[in-house]
C-alpha positions as CSV (number, residue, x, y, z in Angstrom):
1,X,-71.4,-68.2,29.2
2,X,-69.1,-65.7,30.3
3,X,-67.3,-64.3,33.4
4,X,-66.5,-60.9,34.3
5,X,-62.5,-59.8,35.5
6,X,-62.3,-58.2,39.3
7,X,-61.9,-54.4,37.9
8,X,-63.4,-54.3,35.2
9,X,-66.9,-53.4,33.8
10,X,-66.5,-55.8,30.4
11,X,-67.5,-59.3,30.1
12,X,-64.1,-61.6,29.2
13,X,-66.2,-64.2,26.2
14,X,-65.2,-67.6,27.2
15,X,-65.8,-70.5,24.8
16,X,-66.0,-70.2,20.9
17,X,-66.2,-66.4,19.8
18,X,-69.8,-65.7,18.1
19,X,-68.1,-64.5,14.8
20,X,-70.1,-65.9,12.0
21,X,-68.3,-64.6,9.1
22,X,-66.8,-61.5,6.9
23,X,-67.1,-58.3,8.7
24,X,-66.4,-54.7,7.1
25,X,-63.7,-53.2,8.5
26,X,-64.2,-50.0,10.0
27,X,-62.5,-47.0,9.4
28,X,-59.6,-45.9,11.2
29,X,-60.5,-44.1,14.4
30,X,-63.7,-45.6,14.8
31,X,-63.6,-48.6,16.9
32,X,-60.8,-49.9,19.2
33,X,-59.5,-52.0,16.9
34,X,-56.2,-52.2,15.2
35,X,-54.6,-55.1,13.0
36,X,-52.6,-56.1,16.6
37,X,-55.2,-55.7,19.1
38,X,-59.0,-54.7,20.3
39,X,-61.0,-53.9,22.7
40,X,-62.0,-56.9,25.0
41,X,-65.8,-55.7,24.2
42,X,-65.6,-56.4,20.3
43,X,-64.2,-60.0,20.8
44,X,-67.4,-61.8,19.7
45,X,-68.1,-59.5,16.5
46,X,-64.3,-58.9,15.2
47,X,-61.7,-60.8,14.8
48,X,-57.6,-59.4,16.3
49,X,-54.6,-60.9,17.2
50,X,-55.4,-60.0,21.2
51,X,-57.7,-58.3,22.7
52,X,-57.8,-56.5,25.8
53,X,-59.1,-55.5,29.4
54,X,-58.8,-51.5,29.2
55,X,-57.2,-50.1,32.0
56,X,-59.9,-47.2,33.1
57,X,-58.2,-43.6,33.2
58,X,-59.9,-40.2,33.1
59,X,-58.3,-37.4,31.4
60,X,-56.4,-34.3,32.7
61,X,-57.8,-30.7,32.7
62,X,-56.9,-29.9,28.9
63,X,-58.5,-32.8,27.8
64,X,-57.3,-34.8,25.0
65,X,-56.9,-34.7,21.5
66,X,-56.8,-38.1,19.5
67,X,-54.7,-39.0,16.7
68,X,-54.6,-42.2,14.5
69,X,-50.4,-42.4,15.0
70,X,-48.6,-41.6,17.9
71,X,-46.5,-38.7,16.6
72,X,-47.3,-34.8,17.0
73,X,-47.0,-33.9,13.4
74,X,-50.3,-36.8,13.3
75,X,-53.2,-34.8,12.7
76,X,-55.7,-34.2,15.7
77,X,-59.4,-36.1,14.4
78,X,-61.5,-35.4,17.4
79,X,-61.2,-34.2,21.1
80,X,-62.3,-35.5,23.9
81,X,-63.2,-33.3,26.7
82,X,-61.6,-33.0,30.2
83,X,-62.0,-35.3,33.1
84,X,-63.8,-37.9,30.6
85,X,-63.4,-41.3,30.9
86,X,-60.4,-43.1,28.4
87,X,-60.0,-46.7,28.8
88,X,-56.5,-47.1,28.0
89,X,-55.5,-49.8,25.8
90,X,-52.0,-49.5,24.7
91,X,-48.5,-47.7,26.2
92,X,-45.6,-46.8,23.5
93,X,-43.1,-44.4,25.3
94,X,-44.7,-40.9,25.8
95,X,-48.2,-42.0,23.9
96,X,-51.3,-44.1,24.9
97,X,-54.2,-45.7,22.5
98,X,-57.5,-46.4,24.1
99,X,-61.0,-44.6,23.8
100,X,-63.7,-43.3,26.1
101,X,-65.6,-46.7,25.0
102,X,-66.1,-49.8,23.5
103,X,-68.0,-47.8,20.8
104,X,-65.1,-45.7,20.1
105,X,-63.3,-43.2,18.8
106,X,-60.6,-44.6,19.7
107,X,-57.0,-43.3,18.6
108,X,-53.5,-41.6,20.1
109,X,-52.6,-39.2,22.8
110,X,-49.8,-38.2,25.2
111,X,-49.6,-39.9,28.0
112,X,-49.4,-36.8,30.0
113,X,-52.9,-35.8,28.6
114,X,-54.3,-38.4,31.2
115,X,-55.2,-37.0,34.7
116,X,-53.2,-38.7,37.6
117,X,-54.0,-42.4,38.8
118,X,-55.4,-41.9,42.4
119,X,-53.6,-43.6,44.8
């Protein structure tokens, strides 16, 4: 059974997680998932250290482009077009980590990138 959080559109897995054994890990960029955290939405399937409810943002104008470290000499992998959703997952400083989706990509961008939270 599982429960769904007010403001969110992910079910939180309560119980025993459905993970059955070895899973590949995928590469950098793909998923939401880093060795300290994943997306709430691939809690039954792989295994982190927490996972968690994104925070659903759209991005600004410009767009976004995503980088697997939070540093601007990181190289830019994909972009992600303006006004799209990003469910932010992560804050350090200046930069955010999330991904339009469950499904990913999922990497690094400026903070400023994201459009403004509506009142």
């Amino acid at each position: 059974m599982s429960a769904v959080r007010d403001g969110t559109d992910y079910a939180v897995p309560t119980g025993v997680l459905g993970l059955k054994g070895p899973v590949e890990k995928p590469a950098p960029g793909t998923l939401p998932l880093r060795g300290d955290l994943a997306h709430i939405a691939l809690a039954g399937s792989h295994l982190a250290a927490h996972y968690v409810i994104p925070h659903a943002r759209a991005l600004g104008a410009a767009g976004a482009g995503l980088r697997l470290a939070p540093r601007d000499d990181a190289e830019i992998f994909t972009t992600l077009p303006a006004a799209s959703r990003f469910e932010l997952l992560d804050v350090a400083g200046e930069w955010v980590w999330g991904c339009p989706g469950p499904q990913g990509p999922s990497g690094w961008c400026r903070a400023s990138d994201l459009a403004p939270e509506e009142a």
